[in-house]
N, CA, C and O atoms as a GROMACS GRO file, in nm:
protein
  504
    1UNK      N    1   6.033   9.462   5.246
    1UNK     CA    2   5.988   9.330   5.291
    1UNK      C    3   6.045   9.223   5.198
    1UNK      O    4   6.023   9.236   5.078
    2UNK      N    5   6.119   9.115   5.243
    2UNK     CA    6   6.132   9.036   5.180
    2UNK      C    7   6.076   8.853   5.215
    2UNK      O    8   6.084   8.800   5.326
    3UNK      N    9   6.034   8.801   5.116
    3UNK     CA   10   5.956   8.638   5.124
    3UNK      C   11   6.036   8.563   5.100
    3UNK      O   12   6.112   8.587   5.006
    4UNK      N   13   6.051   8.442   5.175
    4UNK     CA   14   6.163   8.350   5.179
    4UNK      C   15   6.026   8.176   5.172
    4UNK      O   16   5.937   8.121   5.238
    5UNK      N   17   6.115   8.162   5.020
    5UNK     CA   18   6.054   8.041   5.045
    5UNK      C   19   6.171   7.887   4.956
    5UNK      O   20   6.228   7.878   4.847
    6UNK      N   21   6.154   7.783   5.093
    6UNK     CA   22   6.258   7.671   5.087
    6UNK      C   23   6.167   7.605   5.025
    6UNK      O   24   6.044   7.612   5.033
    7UNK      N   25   6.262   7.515   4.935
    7UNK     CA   26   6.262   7.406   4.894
    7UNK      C   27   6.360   7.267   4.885
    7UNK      O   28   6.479   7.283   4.911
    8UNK      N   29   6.312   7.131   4.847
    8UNK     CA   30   6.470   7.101   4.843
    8UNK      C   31   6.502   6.954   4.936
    8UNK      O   32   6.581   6.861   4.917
    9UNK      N   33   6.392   6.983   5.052
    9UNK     CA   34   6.451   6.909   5.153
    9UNK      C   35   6.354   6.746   5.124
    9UNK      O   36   6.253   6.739   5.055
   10UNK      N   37   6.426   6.618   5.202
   10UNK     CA   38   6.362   6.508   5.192
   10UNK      C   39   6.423   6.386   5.268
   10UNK      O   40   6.484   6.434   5.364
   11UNK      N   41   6.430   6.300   5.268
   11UNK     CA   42   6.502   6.166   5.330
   11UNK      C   43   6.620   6.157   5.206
   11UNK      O   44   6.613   6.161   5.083
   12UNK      N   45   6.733   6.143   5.306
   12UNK     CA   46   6.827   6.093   5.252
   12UNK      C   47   6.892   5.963   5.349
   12UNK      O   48   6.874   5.940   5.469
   13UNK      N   49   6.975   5.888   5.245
   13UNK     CA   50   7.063   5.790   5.372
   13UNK      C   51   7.259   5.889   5.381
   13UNK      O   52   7.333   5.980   5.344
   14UNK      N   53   7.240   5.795   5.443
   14UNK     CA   54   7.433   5.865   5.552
   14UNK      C   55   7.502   5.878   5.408
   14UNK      O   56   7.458   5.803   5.320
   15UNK      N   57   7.605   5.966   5.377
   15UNK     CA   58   7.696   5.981   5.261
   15UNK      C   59   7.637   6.013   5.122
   15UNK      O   60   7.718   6.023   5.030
   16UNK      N   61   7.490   6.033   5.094
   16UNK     CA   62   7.453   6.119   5.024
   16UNK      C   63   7.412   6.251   5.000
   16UNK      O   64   7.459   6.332   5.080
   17UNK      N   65   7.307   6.318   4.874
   17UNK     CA   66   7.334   6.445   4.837
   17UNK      C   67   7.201   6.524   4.904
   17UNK      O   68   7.118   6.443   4.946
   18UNK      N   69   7.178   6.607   4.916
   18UNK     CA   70   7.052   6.704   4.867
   18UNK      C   71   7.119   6.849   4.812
   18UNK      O   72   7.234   6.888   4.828
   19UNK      N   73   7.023   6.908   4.751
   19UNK     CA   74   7.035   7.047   4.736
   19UNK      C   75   6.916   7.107   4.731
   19UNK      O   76   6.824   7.092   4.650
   20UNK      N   77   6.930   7.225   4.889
   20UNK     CA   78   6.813   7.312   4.930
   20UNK      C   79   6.818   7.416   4.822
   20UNK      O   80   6.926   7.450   4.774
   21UNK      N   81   6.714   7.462   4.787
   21UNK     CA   82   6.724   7.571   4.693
   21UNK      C   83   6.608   7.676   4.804
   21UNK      O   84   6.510   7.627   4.860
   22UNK      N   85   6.653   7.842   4.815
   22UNK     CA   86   6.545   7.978   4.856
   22UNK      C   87   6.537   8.037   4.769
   22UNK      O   88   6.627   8.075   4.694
   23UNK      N   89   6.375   8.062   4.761
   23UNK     CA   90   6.340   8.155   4.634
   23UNK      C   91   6.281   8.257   4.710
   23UNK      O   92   6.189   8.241   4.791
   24UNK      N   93   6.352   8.391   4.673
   24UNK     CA   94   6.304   8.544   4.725
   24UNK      C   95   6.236   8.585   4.664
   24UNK      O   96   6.220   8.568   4.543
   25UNK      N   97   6.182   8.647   4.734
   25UNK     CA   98   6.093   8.767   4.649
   25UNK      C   99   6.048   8.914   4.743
   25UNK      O  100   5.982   8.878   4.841
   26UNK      N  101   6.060   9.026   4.741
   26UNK     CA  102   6.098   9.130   4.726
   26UNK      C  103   6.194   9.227   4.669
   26UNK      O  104   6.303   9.183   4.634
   27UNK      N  105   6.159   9.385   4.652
   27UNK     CA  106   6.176   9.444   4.568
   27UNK      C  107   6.370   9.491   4.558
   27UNK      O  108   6.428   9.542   4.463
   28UNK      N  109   6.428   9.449   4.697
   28UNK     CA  110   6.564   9.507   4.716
   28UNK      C  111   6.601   9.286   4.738
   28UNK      O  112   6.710   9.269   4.793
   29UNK      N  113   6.566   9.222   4.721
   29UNK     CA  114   6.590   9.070   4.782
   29UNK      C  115   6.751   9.089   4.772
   29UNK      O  116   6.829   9.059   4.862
   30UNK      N  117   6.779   9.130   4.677
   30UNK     CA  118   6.961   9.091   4.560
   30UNK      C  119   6.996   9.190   4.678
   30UNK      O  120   7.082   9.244   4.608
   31UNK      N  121   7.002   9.238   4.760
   31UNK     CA  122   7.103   9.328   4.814
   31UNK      C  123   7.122   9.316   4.929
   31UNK      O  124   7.189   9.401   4.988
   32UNK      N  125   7.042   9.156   5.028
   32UNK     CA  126   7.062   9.147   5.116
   32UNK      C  127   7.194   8.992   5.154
   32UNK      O  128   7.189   8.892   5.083
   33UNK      N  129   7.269   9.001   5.240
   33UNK     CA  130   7.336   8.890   5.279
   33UNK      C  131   7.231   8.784   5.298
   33UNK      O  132   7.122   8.812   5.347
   34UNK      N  133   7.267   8.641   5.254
   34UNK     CA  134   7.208   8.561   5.305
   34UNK      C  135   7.272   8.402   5.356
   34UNK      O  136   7.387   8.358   5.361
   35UNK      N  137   7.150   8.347   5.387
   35UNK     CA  138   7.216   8.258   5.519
   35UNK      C  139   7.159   8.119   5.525
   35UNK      O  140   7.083   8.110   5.429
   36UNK      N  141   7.160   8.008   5.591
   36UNK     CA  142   7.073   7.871   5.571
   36UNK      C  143   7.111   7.854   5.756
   36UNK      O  144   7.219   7.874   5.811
   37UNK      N  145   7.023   7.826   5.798
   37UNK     CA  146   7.033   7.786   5.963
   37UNK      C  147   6.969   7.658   5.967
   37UNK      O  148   6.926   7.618   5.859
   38UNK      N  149   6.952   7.582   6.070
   38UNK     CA  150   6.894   7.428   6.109
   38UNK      C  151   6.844   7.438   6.245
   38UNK      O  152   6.834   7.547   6.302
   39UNK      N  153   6.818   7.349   6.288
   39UNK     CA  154   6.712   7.337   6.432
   39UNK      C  155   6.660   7.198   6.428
   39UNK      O  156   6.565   7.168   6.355
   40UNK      N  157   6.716   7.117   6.501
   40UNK     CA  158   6.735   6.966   6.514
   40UNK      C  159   6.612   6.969   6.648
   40UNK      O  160   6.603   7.078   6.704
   41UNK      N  161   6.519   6.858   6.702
   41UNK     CA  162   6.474   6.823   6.766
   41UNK      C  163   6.562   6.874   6.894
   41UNK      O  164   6.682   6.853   6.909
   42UNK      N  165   6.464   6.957   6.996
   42UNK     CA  166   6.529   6.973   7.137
   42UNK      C  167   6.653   7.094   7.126
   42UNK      O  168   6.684   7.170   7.218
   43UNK      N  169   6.700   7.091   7.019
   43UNK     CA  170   6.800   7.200   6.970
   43UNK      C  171   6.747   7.353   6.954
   43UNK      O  172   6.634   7.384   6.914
   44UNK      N  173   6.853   7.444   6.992
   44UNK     CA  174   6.870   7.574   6.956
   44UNK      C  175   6.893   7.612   6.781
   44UNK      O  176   6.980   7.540   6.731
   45UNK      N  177   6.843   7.689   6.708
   45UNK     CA  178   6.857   7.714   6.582
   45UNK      C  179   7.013   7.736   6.550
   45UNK      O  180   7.054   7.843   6.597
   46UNK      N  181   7.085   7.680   6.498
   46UNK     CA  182   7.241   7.722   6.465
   46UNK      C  183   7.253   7.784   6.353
   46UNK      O  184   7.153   7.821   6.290
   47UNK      N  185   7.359   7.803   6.316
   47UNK     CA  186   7.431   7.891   6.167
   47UNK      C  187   7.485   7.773   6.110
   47UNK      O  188   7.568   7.703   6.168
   48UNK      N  189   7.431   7.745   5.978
   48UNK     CA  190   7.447   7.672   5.890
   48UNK      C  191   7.577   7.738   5.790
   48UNK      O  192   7.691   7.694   5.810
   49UNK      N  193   7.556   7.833   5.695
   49UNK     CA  194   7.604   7.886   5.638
   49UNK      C  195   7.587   8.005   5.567
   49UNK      O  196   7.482   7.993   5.504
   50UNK      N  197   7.633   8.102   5.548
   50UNK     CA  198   7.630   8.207   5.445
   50UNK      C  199   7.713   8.287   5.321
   50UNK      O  200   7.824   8.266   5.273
   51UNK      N  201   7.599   8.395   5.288
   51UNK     CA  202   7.668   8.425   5.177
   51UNK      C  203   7.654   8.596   5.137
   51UNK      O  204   7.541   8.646   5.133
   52UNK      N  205   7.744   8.656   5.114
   52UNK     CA  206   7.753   8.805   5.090
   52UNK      C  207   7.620   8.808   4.972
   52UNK      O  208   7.562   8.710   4.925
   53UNK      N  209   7.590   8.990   4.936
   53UNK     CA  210   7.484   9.008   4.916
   53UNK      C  211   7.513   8.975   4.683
   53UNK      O  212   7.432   8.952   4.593
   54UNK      N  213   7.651   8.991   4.685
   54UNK     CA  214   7.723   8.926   4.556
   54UNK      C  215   7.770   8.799   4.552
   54UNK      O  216   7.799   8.746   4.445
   55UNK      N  217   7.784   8.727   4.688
   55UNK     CA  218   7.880   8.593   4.642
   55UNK      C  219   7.987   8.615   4.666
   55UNK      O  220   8.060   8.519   4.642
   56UNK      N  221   8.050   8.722   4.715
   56UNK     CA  222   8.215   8.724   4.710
   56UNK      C  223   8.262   8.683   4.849
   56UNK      O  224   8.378   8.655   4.879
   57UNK      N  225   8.169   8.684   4.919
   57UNK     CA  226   8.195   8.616   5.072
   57UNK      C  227   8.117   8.511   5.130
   57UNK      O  228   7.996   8.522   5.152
   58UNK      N  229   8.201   8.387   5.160
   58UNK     CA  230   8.109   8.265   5.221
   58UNK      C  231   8.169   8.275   5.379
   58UNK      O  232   8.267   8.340   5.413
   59UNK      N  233   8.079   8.188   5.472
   59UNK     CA  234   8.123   8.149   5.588
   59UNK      C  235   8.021   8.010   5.601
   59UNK      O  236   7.915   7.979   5.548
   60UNK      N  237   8.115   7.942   5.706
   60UNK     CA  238   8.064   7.803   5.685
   60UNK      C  239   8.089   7.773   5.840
   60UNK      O  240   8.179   7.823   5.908
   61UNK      N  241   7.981   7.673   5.888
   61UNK     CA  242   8.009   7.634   6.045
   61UNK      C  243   8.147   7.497   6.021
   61UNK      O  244   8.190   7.408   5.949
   62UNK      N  245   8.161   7.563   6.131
   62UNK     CA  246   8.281   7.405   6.127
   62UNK      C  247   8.226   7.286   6.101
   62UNK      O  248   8.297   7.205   6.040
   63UNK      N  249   8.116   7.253   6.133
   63UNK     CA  250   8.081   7.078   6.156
   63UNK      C  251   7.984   7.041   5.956
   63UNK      O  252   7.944   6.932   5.916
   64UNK      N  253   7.979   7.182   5.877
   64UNK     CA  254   7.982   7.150   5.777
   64UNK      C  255   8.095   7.186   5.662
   64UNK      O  256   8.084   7.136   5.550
   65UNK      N  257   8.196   7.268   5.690
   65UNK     CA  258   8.300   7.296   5.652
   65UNK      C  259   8.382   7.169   5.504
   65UNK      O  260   8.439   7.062   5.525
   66UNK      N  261   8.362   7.218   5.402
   66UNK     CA  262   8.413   7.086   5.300
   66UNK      C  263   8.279   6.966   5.273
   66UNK      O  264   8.301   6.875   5.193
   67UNK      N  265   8.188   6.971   5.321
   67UNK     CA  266   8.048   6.909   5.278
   67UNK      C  267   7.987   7.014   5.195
   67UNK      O  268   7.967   7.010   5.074
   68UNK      N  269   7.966   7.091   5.261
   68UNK     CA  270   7.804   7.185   5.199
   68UNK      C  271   7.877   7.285   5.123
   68UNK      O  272   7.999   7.292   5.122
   69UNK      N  273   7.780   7.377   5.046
   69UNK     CA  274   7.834   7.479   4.976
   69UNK      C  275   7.749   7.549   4.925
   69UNK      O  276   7.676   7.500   4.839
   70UNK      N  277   7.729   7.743   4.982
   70UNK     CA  278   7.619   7.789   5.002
   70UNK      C  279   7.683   7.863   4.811
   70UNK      O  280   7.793   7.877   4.757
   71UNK      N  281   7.558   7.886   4.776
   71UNK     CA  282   7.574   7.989   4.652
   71UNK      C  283   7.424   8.061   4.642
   71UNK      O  284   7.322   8.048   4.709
   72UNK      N  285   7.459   8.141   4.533
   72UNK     CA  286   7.322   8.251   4.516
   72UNK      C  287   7.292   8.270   4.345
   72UNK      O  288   7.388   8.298   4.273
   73UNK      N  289   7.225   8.262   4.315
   73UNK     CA  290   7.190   8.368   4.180
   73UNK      C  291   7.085   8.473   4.176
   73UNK      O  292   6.962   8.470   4.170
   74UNK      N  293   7.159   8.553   4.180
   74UNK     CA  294   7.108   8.695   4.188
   74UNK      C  295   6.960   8.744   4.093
   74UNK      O  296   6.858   8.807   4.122
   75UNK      N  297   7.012   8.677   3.969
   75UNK     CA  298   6.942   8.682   3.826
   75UNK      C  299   6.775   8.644   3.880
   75UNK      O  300   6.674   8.709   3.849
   76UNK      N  301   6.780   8.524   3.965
   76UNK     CA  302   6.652   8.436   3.981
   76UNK      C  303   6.608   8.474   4.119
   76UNK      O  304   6.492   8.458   4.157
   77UNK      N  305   6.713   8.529   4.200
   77UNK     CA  306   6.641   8.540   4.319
   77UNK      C  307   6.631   8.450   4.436
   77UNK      O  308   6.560   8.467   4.535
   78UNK      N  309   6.750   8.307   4.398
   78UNK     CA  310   6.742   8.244   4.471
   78UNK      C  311   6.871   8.212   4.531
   78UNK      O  312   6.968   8.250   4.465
   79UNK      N  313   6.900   8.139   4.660
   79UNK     CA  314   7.006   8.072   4.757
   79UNK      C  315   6.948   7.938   4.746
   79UNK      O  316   6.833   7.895   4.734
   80UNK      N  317   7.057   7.890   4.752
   80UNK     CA  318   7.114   7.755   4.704
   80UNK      C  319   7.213   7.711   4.860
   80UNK      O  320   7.279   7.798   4.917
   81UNK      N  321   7.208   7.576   4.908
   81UNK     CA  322   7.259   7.474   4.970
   81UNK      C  323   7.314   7.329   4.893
   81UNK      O  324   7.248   7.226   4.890
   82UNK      N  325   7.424   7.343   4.842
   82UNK     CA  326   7.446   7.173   4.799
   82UNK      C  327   7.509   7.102   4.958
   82UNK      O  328   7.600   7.141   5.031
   83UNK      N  329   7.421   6.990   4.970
   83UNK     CA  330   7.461   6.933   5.109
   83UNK      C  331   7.492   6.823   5.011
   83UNK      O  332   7.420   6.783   4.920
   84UNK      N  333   7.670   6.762   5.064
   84UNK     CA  334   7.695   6.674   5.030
   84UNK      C  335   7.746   6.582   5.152
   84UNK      O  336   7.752   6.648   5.256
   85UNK      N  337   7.793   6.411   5.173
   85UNK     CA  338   7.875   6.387   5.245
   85UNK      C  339   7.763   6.401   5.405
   85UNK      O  340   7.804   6.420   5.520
   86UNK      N  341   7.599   6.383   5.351
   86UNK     CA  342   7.550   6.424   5.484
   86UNK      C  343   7.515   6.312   5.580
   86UNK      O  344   7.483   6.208   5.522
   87UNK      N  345   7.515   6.309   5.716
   87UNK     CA  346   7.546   6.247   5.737
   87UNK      C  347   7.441   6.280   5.908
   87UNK      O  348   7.418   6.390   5.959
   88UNK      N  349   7.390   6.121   5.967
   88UNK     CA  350   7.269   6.146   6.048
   88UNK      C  351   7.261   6.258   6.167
   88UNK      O  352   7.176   6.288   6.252
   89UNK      N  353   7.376   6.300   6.137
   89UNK     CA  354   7.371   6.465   6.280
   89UNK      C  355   7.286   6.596   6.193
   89UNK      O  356   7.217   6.680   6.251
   90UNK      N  357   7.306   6.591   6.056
   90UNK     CA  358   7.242   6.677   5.996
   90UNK      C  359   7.110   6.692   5.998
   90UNK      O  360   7.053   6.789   5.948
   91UNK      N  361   7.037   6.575   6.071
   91UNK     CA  362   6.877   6.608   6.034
   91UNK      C  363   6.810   6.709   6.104
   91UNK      O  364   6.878   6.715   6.206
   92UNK      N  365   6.721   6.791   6.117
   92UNK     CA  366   6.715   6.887   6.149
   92UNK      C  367   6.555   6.991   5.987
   92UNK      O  368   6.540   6.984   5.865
   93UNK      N  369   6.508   7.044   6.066
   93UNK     CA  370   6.489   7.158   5.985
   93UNK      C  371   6.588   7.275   5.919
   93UNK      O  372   6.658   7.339   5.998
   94UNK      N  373   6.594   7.302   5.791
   94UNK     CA  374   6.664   7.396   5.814
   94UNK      C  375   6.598   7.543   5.703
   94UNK      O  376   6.533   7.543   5.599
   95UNK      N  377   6.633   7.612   5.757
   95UNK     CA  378   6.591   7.749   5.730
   95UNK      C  379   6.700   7.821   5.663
   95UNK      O  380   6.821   7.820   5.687
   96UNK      N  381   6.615   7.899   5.554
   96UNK     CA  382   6.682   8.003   5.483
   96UNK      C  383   6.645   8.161   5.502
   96UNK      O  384   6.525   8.190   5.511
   97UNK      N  385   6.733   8.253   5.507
   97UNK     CA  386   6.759   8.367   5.612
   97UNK      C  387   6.799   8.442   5.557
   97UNK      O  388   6.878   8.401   5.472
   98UNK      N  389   6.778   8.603   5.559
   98UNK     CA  390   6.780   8.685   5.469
   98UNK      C  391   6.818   8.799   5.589
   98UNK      O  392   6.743   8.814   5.685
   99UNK      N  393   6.946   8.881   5.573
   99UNK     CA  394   7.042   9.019   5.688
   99UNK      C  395   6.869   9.072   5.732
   99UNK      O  396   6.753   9.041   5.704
  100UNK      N  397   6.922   9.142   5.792
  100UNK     CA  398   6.804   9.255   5.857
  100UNK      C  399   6.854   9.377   5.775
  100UNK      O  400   6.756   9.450   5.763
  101UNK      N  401   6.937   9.421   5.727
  101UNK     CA  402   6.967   9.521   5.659
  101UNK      C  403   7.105   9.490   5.588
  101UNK      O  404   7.192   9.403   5.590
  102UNK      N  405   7.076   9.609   5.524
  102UNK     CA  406   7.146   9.605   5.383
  102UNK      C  407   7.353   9.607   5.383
  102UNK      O  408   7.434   9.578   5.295
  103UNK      N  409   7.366   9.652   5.511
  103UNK     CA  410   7.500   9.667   5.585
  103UNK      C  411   7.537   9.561   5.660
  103UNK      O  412   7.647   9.560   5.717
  104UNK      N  413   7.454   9.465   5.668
  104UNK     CA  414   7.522   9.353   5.685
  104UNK      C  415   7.611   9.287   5.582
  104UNK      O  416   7.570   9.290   5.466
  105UNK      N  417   7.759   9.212   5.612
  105UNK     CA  418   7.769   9.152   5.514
  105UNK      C  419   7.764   9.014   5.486
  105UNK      O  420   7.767   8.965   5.373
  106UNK      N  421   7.756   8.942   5.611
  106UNK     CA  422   7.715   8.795   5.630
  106UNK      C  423   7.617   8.766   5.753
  106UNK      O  424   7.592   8.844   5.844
  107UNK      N  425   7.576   8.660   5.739
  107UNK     CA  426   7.464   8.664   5.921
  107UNK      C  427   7.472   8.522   5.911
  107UNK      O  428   7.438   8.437   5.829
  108UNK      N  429   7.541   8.526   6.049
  108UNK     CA  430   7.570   8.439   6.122
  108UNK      C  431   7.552   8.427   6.280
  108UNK      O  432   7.639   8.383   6.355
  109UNK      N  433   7.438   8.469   6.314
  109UNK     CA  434   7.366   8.501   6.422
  109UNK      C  435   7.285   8.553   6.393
  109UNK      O  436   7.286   8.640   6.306
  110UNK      N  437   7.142   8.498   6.488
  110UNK     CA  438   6.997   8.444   6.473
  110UNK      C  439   6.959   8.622   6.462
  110UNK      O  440   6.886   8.672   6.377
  111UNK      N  441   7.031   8.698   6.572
  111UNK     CA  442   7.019   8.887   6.588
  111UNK      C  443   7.016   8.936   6.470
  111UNK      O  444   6.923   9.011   6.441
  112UNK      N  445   7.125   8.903   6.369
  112UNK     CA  446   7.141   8.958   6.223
  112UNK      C  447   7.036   8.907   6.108
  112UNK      O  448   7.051   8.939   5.990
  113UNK      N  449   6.918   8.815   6.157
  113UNK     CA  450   6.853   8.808   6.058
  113UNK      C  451   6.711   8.893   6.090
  113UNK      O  452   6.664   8.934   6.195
  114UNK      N  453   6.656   8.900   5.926
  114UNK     CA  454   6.540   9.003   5.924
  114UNK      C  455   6.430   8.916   5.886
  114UNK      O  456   6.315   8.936   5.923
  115UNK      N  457   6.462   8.827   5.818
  115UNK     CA  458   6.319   8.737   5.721
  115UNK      C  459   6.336   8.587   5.780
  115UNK      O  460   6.423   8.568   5.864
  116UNK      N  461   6.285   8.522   5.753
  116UNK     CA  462   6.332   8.390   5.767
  116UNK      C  463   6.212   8.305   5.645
  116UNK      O  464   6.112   8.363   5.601
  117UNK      N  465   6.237   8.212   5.620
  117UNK     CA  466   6.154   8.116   5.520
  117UNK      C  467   6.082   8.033   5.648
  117UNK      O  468   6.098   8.059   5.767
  118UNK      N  469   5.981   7.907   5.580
  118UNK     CA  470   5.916   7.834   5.648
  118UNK      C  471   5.999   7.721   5.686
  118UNK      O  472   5.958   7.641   5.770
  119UNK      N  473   6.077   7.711   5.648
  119UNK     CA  474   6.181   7.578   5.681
  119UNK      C  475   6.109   7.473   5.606
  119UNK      O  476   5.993   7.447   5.573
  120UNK      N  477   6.238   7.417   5.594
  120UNK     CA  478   6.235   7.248   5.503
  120UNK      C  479   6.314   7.099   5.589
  120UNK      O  480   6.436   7.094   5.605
  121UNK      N  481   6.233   7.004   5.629
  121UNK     CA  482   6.266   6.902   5.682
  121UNK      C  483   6.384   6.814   5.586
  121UNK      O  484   6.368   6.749   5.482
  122UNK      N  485   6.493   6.838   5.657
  122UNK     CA  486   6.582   6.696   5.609
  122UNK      C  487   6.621   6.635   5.754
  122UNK      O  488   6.644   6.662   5.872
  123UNK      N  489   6.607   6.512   5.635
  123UNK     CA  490   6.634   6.367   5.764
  123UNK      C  491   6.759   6.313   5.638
  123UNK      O  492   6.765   6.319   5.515
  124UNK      N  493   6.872   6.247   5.778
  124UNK     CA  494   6.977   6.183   5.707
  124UNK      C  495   6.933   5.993   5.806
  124UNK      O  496   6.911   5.972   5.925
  125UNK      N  497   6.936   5.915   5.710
  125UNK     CA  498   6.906   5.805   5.769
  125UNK      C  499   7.056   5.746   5.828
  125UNK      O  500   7.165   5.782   5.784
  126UNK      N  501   7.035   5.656   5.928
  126UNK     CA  502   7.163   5.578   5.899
  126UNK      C  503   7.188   5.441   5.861
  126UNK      O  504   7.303   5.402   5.843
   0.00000   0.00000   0.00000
């Protein structure tokens, strides 16, 4: 079993920063791929971004591609989002996401996840 909990999120205006931080907790957490998704008003949950169960593999949606930048520390247990460059399409809830198993190596579809966090509200003003 693993616990997913976000932090991080708040009002921002157009062309500034946040950084979401997930703090895990279970006993295998370090060995699963993980992931950050969103869910905008009226919207379907999308793929934000992810990250192998070391860091050695990212994937990024196109429409944040060169803004955001997913990382992990293993040590603490947590995933990390630096949203930079954000901008008012980003607002949305967004959620941090943890493989369904251990053979995953990225998840990037809603099927491939096992945990999910409570989600954290960011709003980008304009």
């Amino acid at each position: 079993q693993v616990q997913l909990v976000e932090s991080g999120g708040g009002l921002v205006q157009a062309g500034g920063s946040l950084r979401l931080s997930c703090a895990a907790s279970g006993r295998t957490s370090s060995s699963y791929a993980m992931g950050w998704f969103r869910q905008a008003p009226g919207k379907e949950r999308e793929f934000v971004a992810s990250i192998s169960w070391n860091g050695g593999r990212l994937q990024y949606a196109d429409s944040v591609k060169g803004r955001f930048t997913i990382s992990r520390d293993n040590a603490k247990n947590t995933v990390f989002l630096q949203m930079n460059s954000l901008k008012p399409e980003d607002t949305a809830v967004y959620y941090c996401a943890a493989s369904r198993s251990t053979i995953i190596v990225l998840i990037t579809m809603i099927i491939e996840v096992g945990y999910w966090g409570q989600g954290t509200q960011v709003t980008v003003s304009s």
